[in-house]
Structure formats: C-alpha cells, structure tokens
C-alpha positions in Angstrom: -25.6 25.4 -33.9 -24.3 22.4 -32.5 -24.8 19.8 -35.7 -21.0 19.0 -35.9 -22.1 15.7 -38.3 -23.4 18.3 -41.0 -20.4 20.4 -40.7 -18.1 17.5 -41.2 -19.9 16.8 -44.4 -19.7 20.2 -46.0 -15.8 21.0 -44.5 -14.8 17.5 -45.8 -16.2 18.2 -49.4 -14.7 22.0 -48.9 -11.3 20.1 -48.6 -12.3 18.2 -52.3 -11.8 21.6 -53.8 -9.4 23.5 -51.5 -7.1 21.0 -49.7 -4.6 23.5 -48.8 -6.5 26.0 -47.4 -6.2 25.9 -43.5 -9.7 27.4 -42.2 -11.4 24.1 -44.0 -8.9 22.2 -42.1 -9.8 24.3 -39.1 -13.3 23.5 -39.0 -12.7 20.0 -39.7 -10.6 19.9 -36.4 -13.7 21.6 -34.9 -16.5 18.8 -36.0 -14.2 16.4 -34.8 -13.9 18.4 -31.4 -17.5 18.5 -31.0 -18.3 15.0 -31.3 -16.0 14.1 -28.7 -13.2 12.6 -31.6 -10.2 14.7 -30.1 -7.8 12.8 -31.7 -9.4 13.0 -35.1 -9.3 16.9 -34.2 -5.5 17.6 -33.2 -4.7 15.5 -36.4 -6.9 17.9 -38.7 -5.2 21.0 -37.0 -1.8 19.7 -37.1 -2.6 19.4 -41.1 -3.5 23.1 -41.3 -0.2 23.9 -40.1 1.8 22.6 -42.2 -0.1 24.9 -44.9 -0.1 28.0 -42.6 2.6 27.3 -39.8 2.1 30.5 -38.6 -1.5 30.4 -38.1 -2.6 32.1 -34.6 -6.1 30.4 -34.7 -4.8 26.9 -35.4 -2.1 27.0 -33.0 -4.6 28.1 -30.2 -7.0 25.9 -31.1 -4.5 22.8 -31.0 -3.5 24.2 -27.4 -7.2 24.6 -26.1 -8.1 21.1 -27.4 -6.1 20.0 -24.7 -8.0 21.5 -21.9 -11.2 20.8 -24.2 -10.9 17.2 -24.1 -9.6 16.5 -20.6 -12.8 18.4 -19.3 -15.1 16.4 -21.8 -13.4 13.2 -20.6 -13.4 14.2 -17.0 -17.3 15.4 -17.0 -18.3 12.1 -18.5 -16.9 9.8 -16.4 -18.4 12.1 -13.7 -21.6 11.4 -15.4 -21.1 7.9 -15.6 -20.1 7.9 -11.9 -16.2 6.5 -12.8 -14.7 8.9 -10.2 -11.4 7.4 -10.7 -11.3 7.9 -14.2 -12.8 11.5 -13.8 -9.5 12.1 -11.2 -7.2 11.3 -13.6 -9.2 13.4 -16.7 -8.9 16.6 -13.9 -5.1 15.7 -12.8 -4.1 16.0 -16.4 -5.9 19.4 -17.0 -4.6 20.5 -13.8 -1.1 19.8 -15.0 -1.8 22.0 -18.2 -2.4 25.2 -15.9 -3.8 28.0 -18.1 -6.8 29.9 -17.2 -8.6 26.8 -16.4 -6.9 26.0 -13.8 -9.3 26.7 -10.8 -11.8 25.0 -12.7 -10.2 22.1 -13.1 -8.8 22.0 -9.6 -12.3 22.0 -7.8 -13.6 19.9 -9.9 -10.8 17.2 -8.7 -12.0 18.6 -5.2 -15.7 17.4 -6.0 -14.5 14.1 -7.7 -12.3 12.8 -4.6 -15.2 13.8 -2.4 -17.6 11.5 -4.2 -15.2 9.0 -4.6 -14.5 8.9 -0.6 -11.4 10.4 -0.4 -12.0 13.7 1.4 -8.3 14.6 2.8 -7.7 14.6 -1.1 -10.6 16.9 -1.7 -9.6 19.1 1.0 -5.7 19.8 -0.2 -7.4 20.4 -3.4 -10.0 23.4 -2.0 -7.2 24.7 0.0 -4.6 24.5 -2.9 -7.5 26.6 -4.6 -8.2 29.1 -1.8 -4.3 29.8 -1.8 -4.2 30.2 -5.5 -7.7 31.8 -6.0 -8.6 33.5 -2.7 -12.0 35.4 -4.1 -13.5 32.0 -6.0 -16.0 30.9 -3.7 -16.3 27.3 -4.9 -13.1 26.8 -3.1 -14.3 27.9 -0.2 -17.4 25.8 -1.0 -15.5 21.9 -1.7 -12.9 22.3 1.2 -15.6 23.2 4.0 -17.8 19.7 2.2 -14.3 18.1 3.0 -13.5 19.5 6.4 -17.4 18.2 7.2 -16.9 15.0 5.6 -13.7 14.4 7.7 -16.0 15.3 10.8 -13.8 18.7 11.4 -16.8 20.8 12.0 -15.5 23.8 13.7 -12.9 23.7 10.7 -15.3 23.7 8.0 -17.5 26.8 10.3 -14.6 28.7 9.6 -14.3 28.1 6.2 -17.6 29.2 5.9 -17.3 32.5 7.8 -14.4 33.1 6.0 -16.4 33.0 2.2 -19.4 34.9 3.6 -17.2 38.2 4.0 -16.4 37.5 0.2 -20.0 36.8 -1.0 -22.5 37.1 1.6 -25.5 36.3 -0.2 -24.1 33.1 -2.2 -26.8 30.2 -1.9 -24.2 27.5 -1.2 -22.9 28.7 1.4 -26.4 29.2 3.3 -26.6 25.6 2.8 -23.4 24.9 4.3 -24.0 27.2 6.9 -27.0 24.8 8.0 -24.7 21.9 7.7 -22.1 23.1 9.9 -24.7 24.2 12.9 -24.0 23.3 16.4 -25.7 20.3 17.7 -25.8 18.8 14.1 -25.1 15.1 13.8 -21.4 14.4 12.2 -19.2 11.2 12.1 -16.5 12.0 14.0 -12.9 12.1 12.3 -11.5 9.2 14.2 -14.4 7.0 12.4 -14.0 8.6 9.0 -10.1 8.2 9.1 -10.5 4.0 10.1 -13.2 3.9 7.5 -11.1 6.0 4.7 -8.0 3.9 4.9 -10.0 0.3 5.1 -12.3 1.5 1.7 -9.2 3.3 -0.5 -7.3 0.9 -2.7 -4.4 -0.9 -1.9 -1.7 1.1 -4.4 -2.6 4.5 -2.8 -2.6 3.0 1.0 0.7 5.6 1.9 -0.1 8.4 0.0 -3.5 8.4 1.8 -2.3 7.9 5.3 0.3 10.5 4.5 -2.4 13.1 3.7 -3.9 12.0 7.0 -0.7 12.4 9.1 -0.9 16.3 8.2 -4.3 16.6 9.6 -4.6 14.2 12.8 -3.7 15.4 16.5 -2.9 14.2 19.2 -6.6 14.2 20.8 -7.3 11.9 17.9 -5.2 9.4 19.3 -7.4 7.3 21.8 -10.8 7.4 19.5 -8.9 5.7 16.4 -7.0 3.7 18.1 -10.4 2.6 19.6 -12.4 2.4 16.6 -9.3 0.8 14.6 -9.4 -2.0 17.5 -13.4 -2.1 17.3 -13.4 -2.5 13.7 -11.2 -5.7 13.7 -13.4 -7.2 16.1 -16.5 -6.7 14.0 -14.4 -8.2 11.2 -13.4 -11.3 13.0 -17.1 -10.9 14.3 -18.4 -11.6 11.2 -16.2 -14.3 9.5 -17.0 -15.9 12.8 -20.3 -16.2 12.2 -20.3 -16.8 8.5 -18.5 -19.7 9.1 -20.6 -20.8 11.8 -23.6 -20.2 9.1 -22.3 -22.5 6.6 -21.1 -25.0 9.5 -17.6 -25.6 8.2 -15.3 -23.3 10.6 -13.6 -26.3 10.9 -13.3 -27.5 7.3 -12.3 -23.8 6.2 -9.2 -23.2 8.5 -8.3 -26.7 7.1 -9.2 -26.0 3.6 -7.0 -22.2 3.6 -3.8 -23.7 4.9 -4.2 -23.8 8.6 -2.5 -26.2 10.8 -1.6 -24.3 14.4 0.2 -27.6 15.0 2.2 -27.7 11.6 2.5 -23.7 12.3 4.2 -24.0 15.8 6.3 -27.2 14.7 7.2 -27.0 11.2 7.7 -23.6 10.2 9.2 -24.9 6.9 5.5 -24.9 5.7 4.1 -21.9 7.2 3.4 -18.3 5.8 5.9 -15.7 6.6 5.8 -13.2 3.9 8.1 -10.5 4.4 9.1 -7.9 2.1 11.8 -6.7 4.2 12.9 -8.1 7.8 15.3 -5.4 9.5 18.4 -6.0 10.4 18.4 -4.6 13.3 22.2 -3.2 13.5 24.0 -0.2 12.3 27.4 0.4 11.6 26.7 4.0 13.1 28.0 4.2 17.0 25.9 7.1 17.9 22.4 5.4 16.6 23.5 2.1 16.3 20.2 0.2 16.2 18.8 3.7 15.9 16.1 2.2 13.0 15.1 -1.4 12.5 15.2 -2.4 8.8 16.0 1.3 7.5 13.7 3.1 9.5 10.2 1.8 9.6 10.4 -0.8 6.8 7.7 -3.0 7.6 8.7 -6.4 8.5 5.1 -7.3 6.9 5.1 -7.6 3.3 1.1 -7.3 1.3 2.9 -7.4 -2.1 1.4 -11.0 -2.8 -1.4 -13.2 -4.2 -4.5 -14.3 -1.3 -3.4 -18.1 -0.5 -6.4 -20.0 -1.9 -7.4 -17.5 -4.8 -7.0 -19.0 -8.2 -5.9 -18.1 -11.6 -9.8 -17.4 -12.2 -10.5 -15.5 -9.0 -11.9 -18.5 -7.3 -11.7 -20.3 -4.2 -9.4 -23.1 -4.7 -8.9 -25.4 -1.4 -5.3 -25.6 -0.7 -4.1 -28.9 0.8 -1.0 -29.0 3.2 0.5 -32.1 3.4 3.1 -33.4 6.2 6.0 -32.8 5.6 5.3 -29.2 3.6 9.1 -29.5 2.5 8.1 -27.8 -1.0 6.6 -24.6 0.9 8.8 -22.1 2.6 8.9 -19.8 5.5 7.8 -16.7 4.3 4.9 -17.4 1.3 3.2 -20.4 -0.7 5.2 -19.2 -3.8 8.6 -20.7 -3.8 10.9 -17.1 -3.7 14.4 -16.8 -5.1 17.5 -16.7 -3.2 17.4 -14.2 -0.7 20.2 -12.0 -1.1 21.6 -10.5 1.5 22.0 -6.5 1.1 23.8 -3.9 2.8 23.2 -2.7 5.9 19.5 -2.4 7.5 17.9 -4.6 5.0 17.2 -8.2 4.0 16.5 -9.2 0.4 13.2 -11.1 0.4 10.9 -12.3 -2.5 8.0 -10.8 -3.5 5.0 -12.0 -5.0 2.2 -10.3 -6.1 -1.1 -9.3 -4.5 -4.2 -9.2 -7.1 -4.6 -5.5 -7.4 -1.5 -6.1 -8.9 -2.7 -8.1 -11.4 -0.7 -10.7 -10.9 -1.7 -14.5 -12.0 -4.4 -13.7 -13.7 -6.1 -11.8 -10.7 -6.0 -8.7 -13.9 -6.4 -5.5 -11.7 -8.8 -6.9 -9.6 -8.3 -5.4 -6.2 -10.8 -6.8 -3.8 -10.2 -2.8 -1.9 -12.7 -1.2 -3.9 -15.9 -2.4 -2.6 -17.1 0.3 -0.2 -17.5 -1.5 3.4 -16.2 -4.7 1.7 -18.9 -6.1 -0.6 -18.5 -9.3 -1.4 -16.7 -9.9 -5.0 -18.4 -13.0 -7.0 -16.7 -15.8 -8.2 -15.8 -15.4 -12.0 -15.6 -19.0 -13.1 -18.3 -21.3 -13.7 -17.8 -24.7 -11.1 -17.5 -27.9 -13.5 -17.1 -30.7 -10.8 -19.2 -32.6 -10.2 -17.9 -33.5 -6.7 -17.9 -29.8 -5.7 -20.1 -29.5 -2.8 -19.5 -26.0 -1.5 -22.2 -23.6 -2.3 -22.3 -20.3 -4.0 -22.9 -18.9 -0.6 -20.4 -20.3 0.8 -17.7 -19.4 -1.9 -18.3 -16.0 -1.6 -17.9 -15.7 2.3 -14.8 -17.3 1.8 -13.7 -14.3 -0.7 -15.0 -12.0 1.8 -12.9 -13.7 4.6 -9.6 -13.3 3.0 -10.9 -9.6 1.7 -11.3 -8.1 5.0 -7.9 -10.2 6.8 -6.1 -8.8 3.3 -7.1 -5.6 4.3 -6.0 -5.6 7.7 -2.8 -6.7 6.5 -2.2 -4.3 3.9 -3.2 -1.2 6.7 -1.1 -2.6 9.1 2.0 -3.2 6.7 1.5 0.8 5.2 1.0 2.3 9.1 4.4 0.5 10.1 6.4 1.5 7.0 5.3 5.6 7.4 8.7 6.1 8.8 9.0 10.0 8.7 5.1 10.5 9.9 4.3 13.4 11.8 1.9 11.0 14.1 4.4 8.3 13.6 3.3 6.7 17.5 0.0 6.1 16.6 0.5 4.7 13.3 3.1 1.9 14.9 0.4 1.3 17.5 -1.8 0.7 14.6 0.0 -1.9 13.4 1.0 -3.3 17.0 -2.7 -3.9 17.5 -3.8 -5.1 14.0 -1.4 -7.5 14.1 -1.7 -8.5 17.9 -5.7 -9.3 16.5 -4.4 -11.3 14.0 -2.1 -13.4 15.9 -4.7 -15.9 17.0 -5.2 -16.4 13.0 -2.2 -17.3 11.9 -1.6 -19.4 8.8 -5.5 -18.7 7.6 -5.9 -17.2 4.2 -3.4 -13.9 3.5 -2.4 -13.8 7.4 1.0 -15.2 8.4 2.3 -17.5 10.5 2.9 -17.3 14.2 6.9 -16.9 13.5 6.0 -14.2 10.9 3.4 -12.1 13.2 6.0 -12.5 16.4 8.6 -10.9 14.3 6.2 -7.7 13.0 5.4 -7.3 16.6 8.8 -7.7 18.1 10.1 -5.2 15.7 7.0 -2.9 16.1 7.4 -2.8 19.8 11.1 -1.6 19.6 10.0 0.7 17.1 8.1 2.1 19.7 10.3 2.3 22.1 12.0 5.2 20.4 8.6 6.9 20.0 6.9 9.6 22.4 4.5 7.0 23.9 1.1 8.3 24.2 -0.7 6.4 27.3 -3.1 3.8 26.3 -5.0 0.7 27.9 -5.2 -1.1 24.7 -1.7 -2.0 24.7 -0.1 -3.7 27.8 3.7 -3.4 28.7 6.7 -3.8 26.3 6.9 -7.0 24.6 10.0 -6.4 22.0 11.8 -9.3 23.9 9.0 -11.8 24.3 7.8 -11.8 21.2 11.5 -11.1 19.3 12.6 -14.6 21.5 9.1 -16.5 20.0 10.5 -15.5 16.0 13.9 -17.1 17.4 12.4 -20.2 18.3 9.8 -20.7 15.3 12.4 -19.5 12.4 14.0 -22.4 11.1 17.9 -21.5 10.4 18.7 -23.9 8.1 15.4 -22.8 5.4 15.3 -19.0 6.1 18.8 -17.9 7.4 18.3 -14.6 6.8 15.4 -14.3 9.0 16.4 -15.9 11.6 19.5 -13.7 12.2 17.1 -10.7 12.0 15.3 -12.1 14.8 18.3 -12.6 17.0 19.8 -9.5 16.0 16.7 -7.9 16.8 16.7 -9.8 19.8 19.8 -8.4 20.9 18.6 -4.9 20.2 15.9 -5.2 22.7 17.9 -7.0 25.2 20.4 -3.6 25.0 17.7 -1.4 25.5 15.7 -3.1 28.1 14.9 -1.5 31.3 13.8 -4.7 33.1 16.2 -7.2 35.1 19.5 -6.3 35.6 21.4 -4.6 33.2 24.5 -6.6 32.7 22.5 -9.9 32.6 20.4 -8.1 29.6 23.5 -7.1 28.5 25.2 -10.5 28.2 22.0 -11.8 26.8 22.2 -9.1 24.2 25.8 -10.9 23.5 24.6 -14.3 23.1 21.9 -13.0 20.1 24.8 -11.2 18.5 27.1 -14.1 18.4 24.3 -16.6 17.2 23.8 -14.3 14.3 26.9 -14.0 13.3 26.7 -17.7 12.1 24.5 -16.1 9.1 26.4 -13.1 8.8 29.8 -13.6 7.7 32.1 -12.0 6.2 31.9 -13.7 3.1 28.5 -13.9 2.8 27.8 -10.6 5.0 30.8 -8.3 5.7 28.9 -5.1 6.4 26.9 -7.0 9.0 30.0 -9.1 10.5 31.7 -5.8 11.6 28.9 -3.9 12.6 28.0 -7.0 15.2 31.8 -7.8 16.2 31.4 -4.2 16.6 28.2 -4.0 18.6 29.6 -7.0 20.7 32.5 -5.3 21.9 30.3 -2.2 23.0 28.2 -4.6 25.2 31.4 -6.2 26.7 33.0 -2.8 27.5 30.1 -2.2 29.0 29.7 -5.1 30.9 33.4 -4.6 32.6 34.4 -7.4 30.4 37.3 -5.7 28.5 39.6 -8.3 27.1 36.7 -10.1 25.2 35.7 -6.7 24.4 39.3 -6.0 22.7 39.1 -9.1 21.1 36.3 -8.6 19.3 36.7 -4.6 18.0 40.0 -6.2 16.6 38.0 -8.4 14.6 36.0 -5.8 13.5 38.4 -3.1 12.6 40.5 -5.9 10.6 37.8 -6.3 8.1 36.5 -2.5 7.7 37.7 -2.4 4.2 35.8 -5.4 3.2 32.8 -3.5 4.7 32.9 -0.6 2.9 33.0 1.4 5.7 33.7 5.2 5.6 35.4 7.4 8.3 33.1 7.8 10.4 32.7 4.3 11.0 36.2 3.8 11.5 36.6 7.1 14.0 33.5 5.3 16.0 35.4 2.3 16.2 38.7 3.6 17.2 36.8 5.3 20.3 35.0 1.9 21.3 38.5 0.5 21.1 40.2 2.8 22.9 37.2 2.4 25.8 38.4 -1.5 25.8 41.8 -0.7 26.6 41.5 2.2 29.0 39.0 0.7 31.0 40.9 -1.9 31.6 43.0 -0.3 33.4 40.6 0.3 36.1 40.8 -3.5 36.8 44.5 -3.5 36.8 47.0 -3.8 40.2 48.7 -0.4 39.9 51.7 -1.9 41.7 52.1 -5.2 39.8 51.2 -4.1 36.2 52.4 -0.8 36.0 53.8 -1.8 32.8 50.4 -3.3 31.2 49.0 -0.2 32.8 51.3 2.1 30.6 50.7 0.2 27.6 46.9 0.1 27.6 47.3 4.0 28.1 49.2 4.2 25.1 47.4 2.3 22.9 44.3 4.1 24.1 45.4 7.4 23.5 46.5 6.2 20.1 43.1 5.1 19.1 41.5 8.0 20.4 43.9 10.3 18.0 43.2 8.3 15.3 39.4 9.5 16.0 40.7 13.0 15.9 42.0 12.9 12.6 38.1 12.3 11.5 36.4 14.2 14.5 37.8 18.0 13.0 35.9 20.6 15.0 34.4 22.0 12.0 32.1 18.9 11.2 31.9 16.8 14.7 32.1 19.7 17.1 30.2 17.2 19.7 32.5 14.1 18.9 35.6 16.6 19.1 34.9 17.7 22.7 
C-alpha cells in the first residue's frame, strides 16, 4: 500500500520476537527500499542471509536493489533538473545490464539531450536500436538527437524507419511534424561550435571525438565560419564591456598586459605549455613525421585564470619591471623542466579551476550555457576598492569566454588520430590566430607562446589533406616558428627555445618556397643552434637524432664531408640514445649516402684511390643495413 514508515514499525518489532527469521529481515530491507534508504536496505538483506544463505528471494532482492536505486537516484535528479548527476545514476545501471537495460539506456539518451549533449544522446538511441531493434523509444531519442544536431534528413529516416514497426505510435506523429520539409532547424555547423563552447572543460576530447564520427567534409566551410564568427562576437563583447565601464585601458593593465614587456622581456610573459614538440624523430622514414608525438598541443589549459583568486575573485595582478620572479610559460613558478625522450618536452602544469585547484573547488566557469556570468563569491572589505560589482563580473566573464577559446583550441589541436583531423587543426590555427592580438591578457598567452602554437599548427597542417579555404592565408610555419625564436629567452626556458628552432628547422626542410638548398642550409643552422640545449648529457636521444637529421640535410645539399662528419657523431653515441635497430640500419644508409655521393664530386683520374675507399666503406654501411632490413619485415627498405 505504499506506507513503508508503518511497515518499518511493525517488521522492526517482528524482529523483537523473531530475530533470526529472514522474511522479517526481508521486509525490513523493503521499507528501507521504499523510502529511498538503499543502504539501510542492502544492510537488512545482507543480515537475512546470514540466517538463510541460500534464500532465492533475498538474494534477488539484494541484486534488484541495485537497479532499484540507481533508477530512483537517476529519476530524481531528473526531477530536480541535475542532468549530470542523473547521467551518472543511468551510466551505473547501464553497467549492471539485466533486463533493464534498454530502459536505462534511453533514459541516458533523454538526460544528455536535456543536458545539451546531443552526439551523446544519439550513440545512446543508436546503441539502443542495435541492441533493441523493435523498442520504439529508441527510435524515438536518436531521431530528437539527429534533429537537435540539425541532421534532418537523418532523423526523417529514423522516423520512417519506426513507423514500419509501429505505425500508429503518437510520438512519432509528433516527430514526423518536426522533421517536415521547410521546417526551421539550426544547422549542424552552429550546433557543433555551440556544443563544444557550452560542455565542460574535462569532457572537451571525448566530446569532439563523438563529433569527429559524425561531421563531413561539407561541414567544413560553415564551422569553420561560424567558429571564426563566434570569436568575433566574443572579442565583440569584451570590447564593449570594457568600453561600458571606461577602463579598457586600466583592465589590460590590471590582468598582466604589457605588449612592450611581452615583445621585450619574455622572462615575465605567459607561455603556458603543457607540452612543446620536439620537433625531430630518430625515425629516417618520418623523421619529423609528428610534432610533439603527434598532435600534442603546444597549448596547455591545465591552469588557474591569471587574476582569479583563492575566493573566486578578481584580484588585480601587478607586473613590475623587471618581472625576474615570473617565467616564460605561466604566473606560477613551475619545476625544473625535464627533458624526456624523444617527441616531448617536460613542462609544468598548473591547474585550471574546474580542477579545483587553489581554492577554485570544482568551479568550472564552462557550465553556464552561452557563458553566464559567474558572481563574485567573496564579500569586498577595502575600503579603497573602487571597481564596481558590475565591473567585477565582466571581468570574470572576460577571462571565461578567452579561457574557453583556449581550452577548444588546445583539445582540437591535440585530437591527433581524428577522422576530420584538418579541420580540427584549422580550428585551432584560427582561434589562436584571433587571439594573437591579445596576448598576455587574462588566461591567453604571450606573443612567444601563441607564435609557437601556430608555427607548430601550421606544419601540422602541412601533412594534412588541405581543404581550400579563404579564412586562412598561405603557410606561415616559418614565419611564425622564426617570431618563437626570437621572443624565447634561452637562458630562462631552454627547453622551449630548442623546440622552436628545431621546429624551425623542420619547416625550413619542408618548405616549397625559395630555393631548396638555401632552405636547406637554413634548416642546418636551426639544428645546430639547438643542439646547444640538447646534449648528450643532458639530451642524448635528441643529440643523435639532430646530428642525425644534420647530416641528411648536408647530403642533401652536395655537402658530403660535413655530412660524414656529423652521422659519425651521431652513430658514436647510439647506445647512449637508446636506440634500437632500426635506428641504427637508418643511420647506416644515411651514412653510406655521405660517402658514395661523394664520389660523384671526386676526379676519377686523381683519386682513384679515395674513390675505391668511399665505395667500400659505403657498401659496408649499406650491409650493415641488411643485417636489419630482412625481407620478411622491411620488404621496402630491403629492395
């Protein structure tokens, strides 16, 4: 009858008089199970069973509690509009399986759909179509979801497809009226910008991963064109709030910016960087084949908004002259970098407030739909504090929306194995081309920082398909690549400024511009200047991969003695860099190139005995790659 209070009464005096018997244990469980106390309940059934260890209705009813309470839990936080929560409740019973699976599978559909997520709610109706072809409702949530991601011929079909199964079902009339021709729809381009702006910070990747499975190729131009527009509005609008509150001024002051300290003293600007790629392989075949280990984003968002405090409030951050106590690449001071192996640089992290961090306790300023503006949590006690309410809180919305840029641009650009993986680094290329003329205000970078993303990002892209588009001009891997050069400062951030020149180098290799053995030699010079970071004491993996690299470019260049001298180097120190046989069968071909086209320079009448020699030592170098190139495992590299 539904009055579990009374029943817990009368089982609780039942177990007075009969505390062994397991169906007065049984209904205590169920009170408890009613009232919403599950834990209270698995503890009363547990206690049955160790009176009656065998007894089928306990042991069912401690496995159903399971799905029991996971449903109540995820219905009420439904109810309560706490969609996130509700997610989780439904994940869990999903995980359980059982009969109530479907059920708990489309109501995750419905919960991700409310909660603005609809490329989650549509793997769940189609996980539920595939599993449960004759339930409607999954018909039902995956055509919302295909409409909600503005795929409208997508979600007709899903309807046509549940009418042969249940012509007459009144929810799909109702869709069928949604999915008419002519009906007004966002288009997917719009809903895809707006999704990954909205969703939180921590699920950034495993959103735009869901996306990369949907988007095409014809989606290309409108996002990228909506992505651009939307930065605009941003900048737009902390434009005008600042002109509102007439300190434009006072605020890039007050948040750290000093475009003459930036370009000057780069000891005090912001660089933060999870990662900055090396740019160099030891691999001969793809020997700069991925930049920091394939799309690691040269952009690190793992850290705290400059000028947020402990509290959540604005705090004006001064920078002084010199700036000596802040660093290249954040405000916090970071631990020694250490340098790792091959295609990465160790760089500090520091964290972001969704990651609660300093106080900032799970606040994520990501969760406000369109960017609502998050309120100050502390009460102001100065007296001298002249800034108004107002004022505070466009402040909080300024470094909301530039944090959110950031953290978009930094997850597009580290999607490394993305089906769509062009568009996402063009993404990124034009977020942080927008952002460039901010640099050093609130979360955004510095100018050295930004010219490194984008010199990465444009090499990057050079190994991509490249889909035509006016938004972004020509190549610029070298110009911006020789700007992070000339900002880094060696002597503070070492590591980074080897990155640039090795990246440098990388783009000077592969640029189709000028003539090739002047880009070339200029490759040579970045190579050589970095290896005043990496040596072989501090770096040994990266001293013989760039000896290593060098002597390419000089055979190459018809330059084969310096070229010898320098895969020598190398292949003296291959031990110390851990290198395997495949490293040392690609070196023993470079060498052998150094020596044998040498003798294409050489007097066939006068050095007919350096002529023999290079031959020999040639041939030798090239057996020494047979030994590793078998047939069986490098059929190309054997022939």
């Amino acid at each position: 009858t539904g009055f579990y209070e009374a029943a817990l009464v009368d089982a609780q005096k039942a177990l007075l008089v009969c505390p062994k018997y397991p169906v007065v244990h049984m209904r205590i469980g169920a009170a408890h199970e009613g009232m919403g106390d599950f834990t209270a309940a698995e503890h009363a059934y547990h206690q049955g069973l160790r009176y009656s260890q065998d007894n089928k209705k306990l042991l069912k009813a401690l496995e159903d509690i399971k799905v029991t309470k996971y449903r109540y839990m995820g219905q009420h936080a439904m109810r309560d509009g706490n969609h996130k929560e509700a997610i989780q409740a439904f994940t869990r019973g999903v995980e359980l399986g059982g009969v109530s699976l479907s059920w708990f599978i489309c109501s995750r559909s419905k919960a991700n759909l409310l909660s603005g997520d609809p490329v989650s709610a549509l793997e769940d109706g189609e996980r539920c179509i595939l599993e449960f072809n004759t339930l409607i409702e999954g018909h039902e949530h995956k055509a919302e979801a295909l409409i909600a991601m503005g795929d409208m011929p997508g979600a007709r079909a899903t309807v046509q497809n549940a009418l042969r199964i249940d012509e007459a079902h009144e929810g799909l009339q109702i869709l069928v009226m949604k999915t008419e021709e002519g009906k007004k729809h966002v288009p997917t381009p719009r809903v895809f910008v707006k999704h990954i702006f909205v969703c939180e910070q921590a699920r950034l990747s495993e959103i735009l991963a869901k996306w990369d499975k949907r988007l095409l190729p014809v989606h290309y131009k409108g996002i990228l064109e909506f992505w651009k527009k939307r930065i605009e509005e941003m900048k737009t609008e902390n434009d005008r709030s600042m002109s509102r509150t007439s300190s434009s001024s006072s605020l890039a002051s007050n948040m750290g910016r000093d475009d003459g300290a930036i370009s000057g003293r780069l000891s005090s600007a912001v660089l933060s960087m999870k990662r900055i790629p090396s740019a160099v392989s030891l691999k001969r075949s793809k020997s700069i084949s991925r930049p920091g280990g394939g799309g690691t984003s040269p952009l690190g968002h793992g850290r705290q908004a400059p000028g947020l405090s402990r509290q959540g409030t604005f705090q004006v951050s001064k920078q002084g002259g010199g700036g000596s106590s802040r660093n290249l690449f954040g405000r916090v001071k970071p631990e020694a970098n250490n340098i790792g192996r091959v295609g990465s640089v160790g760089i500090h992290n520091v964290r972001t407030p969704s990651q609660g961090g300093d106080g900032q306790e799970g606040k994520d300023y990501r969760t406000a739909s369109s960017f609502t503006v998050v309120p100050s949590v502390s009460s102001r006690t100065s007296e001298n504090d002249e800034e108004s309410e107002v004022e505070l809180d466009l402040k909080e919305m300024l470094i909301m929306n530039l944090q959110a840029i950031l953290d978009c641009c930094h997850a597009c650009y580290t999607l490394s194995k993305a089906r769509n993986r062009t568009l996402f680094v063009d993404m990124a290329i034009i977020g942080w081309t927008l952002l460039h003329p901010l640099s050093g205000l609130g979360p955004v970078p510095s100018h050295a920082a930004l010219a490194l993303c984008l010199g990465f990002a444009f090499l990057e892209r050079r190994k991509l398909p490249v889909f035509p588009t006016k938004l972004i001009e020509r190549d610029q891997a070298v110009p911006w690549l020789l700007d992070a050069t000339r900002l880094v400062d060696k002597s503070s951030h070492p590591s980074q400024w080897a990155a640039a020149h090795s990246g440098l180098a990388e783009a000077y290799k592969t640029e189709k511009r000028g003539e090739e053995v002047d880009n070339m030699l200029a490759a040579v010079r970045n190579y050589t200047a970095s290896l005043e970071v990496y040596t072989l004491v501090t770096a040994p993996s990266r001293f013989v991969t760039v000896h290593h690299e060098i002597g390419r470019l000089f055979v190459k260049a018809g330059q084969c003695p310096k070229a010898q001298m320098h895969m020598k180097l190398a292949m003296a120190h291959l031990v110390e860099a851990k290198a395997d046989e495949a490293d040392f069968a690609e070196m023993s071909c470079t060498m052998a190139d150094a020596f044998w086209r040498e003798v294409e320079t050489l007097d066939q009448v006068r050095q007919t005995e350096k002529i023999r020699g290079n031959t020999r030592i040639a041939l030798q170098h090239y057996e020494n790659a047979l030994d590793v190139y078998r047939v069986q495992d490098y059929p190309i590299e054997f022939v």
